[in-house]
N, C-alpha and C positions, 0 to 999 in steps of 0.2 A: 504494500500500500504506500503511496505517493505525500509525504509531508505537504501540508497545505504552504505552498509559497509566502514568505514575507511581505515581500513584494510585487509587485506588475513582472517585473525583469528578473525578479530571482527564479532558475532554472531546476525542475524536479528533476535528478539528477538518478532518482531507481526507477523512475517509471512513469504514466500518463496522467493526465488528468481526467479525473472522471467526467465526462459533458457533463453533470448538473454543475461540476464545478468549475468548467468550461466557460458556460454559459453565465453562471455569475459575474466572475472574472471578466467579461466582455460586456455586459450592463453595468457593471461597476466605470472599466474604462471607459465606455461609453460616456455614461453620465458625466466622470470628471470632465473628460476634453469639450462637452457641452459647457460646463460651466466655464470650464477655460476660456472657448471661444466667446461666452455672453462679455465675461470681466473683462476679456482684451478688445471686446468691440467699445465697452462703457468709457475703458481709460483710452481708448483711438477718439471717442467723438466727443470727451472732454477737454480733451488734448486741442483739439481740431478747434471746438467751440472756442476756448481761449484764445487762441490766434487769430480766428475769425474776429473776436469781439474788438479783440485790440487793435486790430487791422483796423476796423469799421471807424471806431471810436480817433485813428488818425486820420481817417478820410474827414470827419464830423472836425476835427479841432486842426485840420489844417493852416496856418504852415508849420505848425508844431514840430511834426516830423523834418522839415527842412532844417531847424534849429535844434533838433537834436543830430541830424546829420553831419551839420555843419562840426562838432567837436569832432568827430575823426576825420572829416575830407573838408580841409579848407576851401577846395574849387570843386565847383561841381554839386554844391551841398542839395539841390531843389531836384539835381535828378538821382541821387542816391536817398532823399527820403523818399520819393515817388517810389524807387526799388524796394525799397524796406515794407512801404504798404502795400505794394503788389506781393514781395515773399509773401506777407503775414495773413495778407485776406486770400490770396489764392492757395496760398498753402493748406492753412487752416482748412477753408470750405472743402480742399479736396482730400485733406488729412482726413474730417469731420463725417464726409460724405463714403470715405472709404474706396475713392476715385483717383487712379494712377497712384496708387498710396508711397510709393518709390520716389516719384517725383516729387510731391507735392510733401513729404517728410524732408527730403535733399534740402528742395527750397528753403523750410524752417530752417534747416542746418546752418542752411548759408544766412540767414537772419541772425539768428542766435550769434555766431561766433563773435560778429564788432559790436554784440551789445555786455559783453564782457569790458569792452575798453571802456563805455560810459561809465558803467558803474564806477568804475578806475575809477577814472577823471573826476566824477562829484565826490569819491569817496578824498580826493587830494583836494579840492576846491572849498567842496562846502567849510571844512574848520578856518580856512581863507576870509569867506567872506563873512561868516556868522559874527565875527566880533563888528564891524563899520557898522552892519546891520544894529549891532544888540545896543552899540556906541551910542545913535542914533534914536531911540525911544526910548521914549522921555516918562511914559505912563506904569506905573508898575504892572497893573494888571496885564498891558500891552506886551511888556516885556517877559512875563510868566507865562502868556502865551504864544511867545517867539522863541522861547526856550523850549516848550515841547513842543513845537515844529521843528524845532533846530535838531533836538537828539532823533525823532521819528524819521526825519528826512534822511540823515545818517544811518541809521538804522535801515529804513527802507533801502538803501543799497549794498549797508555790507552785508544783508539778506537775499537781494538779488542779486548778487553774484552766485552762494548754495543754490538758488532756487534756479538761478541759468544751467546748471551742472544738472541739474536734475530734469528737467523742460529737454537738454541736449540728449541725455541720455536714454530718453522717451522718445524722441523724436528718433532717431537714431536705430532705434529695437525698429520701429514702422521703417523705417530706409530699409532696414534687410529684410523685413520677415513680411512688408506688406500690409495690405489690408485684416487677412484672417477671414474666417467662413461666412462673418454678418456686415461685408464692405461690399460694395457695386465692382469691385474688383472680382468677388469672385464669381460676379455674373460676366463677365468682362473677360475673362482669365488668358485669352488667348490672345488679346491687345492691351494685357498690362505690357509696360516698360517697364525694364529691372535695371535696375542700373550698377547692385554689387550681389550681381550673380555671374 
């Protein structure tokens, strides 16, 4: 008689398995890779949704994006934000959508990387300019409230820097592996583009 396997992959090494235990064994993995593929469809079209939003939200606050562009490319700044918003809304919707899922993850990639350098940059600037500022108001309670915008704002980017590391590494998993069984890729499947296959 056949020791019940530990695991999925652990090998009965005297003998077969019984089909009823056959049959378990394969509604079990069944069931997991279902659930696999719902959670990696949820973290694909939240993933998606976030870039979509913040895409959308610098189409709505433009030239914002040009003034954020302009800290890494001093010439050129109005058509490398226009890029930034094109990666973020095209990528997203097609991250989101589960649509050339290869591509439209690459794209984030290429988004993501020079927004590593802003953070940089406010994270060398903002203790720069916080005192002229703080010099400057005259009201206590004014100034109590430009102190906790002073440490948040600081904050908010030596956080997104982790948080770019992690958004890279997500985006990244969809660069190789795709959509997954709940993307319009897999209806798609024989005009997706792979790009690191």
């Amino acid at each position: 008689m056949c020791r019940k396997p530990r695991t999925r992959f652990d090998r009965c090494l005297t003998g077969a398995y019984s089909a009823t235990e056959f049959h378990h064994d394969a509604e079990e993995s069944l069931e997991h890779s279902t659930l696999v593929g719902i959670v990696e469809a949820f973290l694909r079209v939240i993933l998606g949704w976030r870039f979509l939003i913040s895409g959308l939200s610098n189409v709505r606050r433009w030239p914002n994006p040009v003034n954020t562009a302009s800290i890494l490319f001093s010439q050129h700044a109005r058509l490398f934000g226009l890029i930034a918003t094109v990666l973020m809304v095209g990528g997203g919707l097609g991250l989101a959508a589960g649509f050339q899922t290869p591509i439209s993850s690459t794209m984030l990639v290429v988004f993501l990387v020079p927004t590593f350098s802003v953070h940089y940059y406010w994270l060398k600037v903002l203790p720069t300019m916080a005192p002229t500022v703080k010099n400057s108001i005259a009201d206590d309670k004014a100034l109590g409230y430009f102190r906790n915008f002073e440490r948040q704002a600081f904050h908010a980017h030596e956080v997104g820097i982790r948080d770019n590391l992690v958004l890279l590494a997500a985006v990244a998993y969809f660069a190789v592996r795709g959509s997954g069984a709940y993307g319009l890729d897999y209806l798609i499947s024989n005009w997706v583009v792979w790009i690191f296959r």
